[in-house]
MARKOLLO-18700 format. One line per 10 residues: their letters; for each residue x, y, z of C-alpha. Coordinates in Angstrom, 2 decimals. Each point is the difference from the previous one (the first is absolute). Layout:
REM residues N
a> X,Y,Z | ... .
***
This chain:
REM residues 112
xxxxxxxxxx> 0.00,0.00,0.00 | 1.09,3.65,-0.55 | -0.43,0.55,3.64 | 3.01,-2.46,0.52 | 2.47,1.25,-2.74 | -2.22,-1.94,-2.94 | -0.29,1.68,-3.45 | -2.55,1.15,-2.18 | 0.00,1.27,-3.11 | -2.36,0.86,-3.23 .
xxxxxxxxxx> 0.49,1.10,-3.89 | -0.63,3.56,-0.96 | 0.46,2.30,-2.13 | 0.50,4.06,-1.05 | 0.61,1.88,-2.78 | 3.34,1.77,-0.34 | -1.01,3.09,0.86 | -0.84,-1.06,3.52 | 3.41,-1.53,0.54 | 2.29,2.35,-1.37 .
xxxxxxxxxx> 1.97,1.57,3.85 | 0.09,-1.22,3.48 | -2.57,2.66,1.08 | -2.39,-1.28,-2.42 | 0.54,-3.76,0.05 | -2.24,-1.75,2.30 | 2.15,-3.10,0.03 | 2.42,2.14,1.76 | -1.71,1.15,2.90 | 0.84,-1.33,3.04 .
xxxxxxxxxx> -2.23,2.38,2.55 | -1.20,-2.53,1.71 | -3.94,0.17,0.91 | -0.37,2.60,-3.06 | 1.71,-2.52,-2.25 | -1.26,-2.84,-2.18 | -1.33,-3.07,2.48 | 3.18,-1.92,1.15 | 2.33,2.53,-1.30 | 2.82,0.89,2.24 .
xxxxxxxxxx> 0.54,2.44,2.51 | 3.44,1.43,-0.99 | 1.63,3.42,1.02 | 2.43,0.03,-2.24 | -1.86,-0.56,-3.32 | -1.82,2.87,1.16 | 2.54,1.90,0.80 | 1.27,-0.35,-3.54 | -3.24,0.66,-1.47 | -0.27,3.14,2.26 .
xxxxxxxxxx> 3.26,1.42,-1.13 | -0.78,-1.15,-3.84 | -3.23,2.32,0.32 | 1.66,3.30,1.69 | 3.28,-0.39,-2.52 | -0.21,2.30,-2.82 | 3.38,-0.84,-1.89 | -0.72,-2.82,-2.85 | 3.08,-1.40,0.68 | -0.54,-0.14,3.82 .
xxxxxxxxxx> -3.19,-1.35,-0.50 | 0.88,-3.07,-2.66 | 3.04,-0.88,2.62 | -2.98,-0.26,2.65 | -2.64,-2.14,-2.35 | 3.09,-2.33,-0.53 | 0.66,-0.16,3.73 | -3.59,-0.74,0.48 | -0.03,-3.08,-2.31 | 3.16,-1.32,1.85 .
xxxxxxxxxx> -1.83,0.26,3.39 | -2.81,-1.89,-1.38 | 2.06,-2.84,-0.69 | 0.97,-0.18,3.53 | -4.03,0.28,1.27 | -1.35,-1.72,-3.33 | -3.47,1.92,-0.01 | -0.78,-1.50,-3.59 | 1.75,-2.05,-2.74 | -0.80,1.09,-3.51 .
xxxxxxxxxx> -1.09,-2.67,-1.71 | 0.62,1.31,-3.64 | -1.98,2.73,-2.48 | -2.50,-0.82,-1.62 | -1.63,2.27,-2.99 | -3.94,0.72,-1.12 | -0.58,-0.31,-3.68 | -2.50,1.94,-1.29 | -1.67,1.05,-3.48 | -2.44,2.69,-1.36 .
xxxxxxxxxx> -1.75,0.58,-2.83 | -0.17,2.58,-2.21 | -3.54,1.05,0.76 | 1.55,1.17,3.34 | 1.87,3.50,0.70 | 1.69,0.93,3.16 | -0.56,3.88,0.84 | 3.50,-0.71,2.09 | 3.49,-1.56,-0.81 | -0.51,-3.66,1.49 .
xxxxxxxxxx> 0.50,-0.43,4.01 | 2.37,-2.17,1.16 | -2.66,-1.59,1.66 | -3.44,-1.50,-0.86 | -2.42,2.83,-0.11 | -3.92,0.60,-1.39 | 0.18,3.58,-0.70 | 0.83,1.86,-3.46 | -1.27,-2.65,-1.81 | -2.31,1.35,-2.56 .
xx> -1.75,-2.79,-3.01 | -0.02,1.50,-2.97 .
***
């Protein structure tokens, strides 16, 4: 049981956009009670993430996201399993009002 050390895990997944910094990567948080359930209570990953959000120098900043992925290998809060990509098609009786999303969306779409 988890209450004795046990694991448990689950597949999921996000788009890109949801991933792409410590601040914004759920996977990473380790706040304890205002994390995912069973994700870890760790200071330091969030100290890192703290410090990643207040830096303001790009270069600072990338030298704390890669710091961040090395802690997580120490706590393991997830193991990416691989990428995985959604086909799609349209026809030509459809017009988007806005360049494509990177992300599935139902607005724009106009049937001409």
């Amino acid at each position: 049981p988890i209450s004795e050390g046990g694991w448990s895990a689950f597949t999921t997944s996000w788009q890109q956009l949801d991933i792409t910094d410590p601040m914004l990567n759920p996977y990473l948080a380790a706040t304890c009670d205002k994390a995912r359930p069973g994700w870890p209570c760790d200071a330091e990953m969030e100290a890192l993430r703290d410090r990643f959000a207040r830096e303001g120098d790009p270069a600072k900043r990338k030298a704390l996201a890669i710091e961040a992925q090395i802690h997580n290998t120490k706590i393991v809060t997830h193991v990416p399993a691989g990428e995985w990509y959604g086909v799609s098609a349209r026809r030509g009786l459809v017009s988007f009002a806005e360049p494509l999303a990177p992300f599935l969306v139902f607005w724009g779409l106009e049937k001409r």
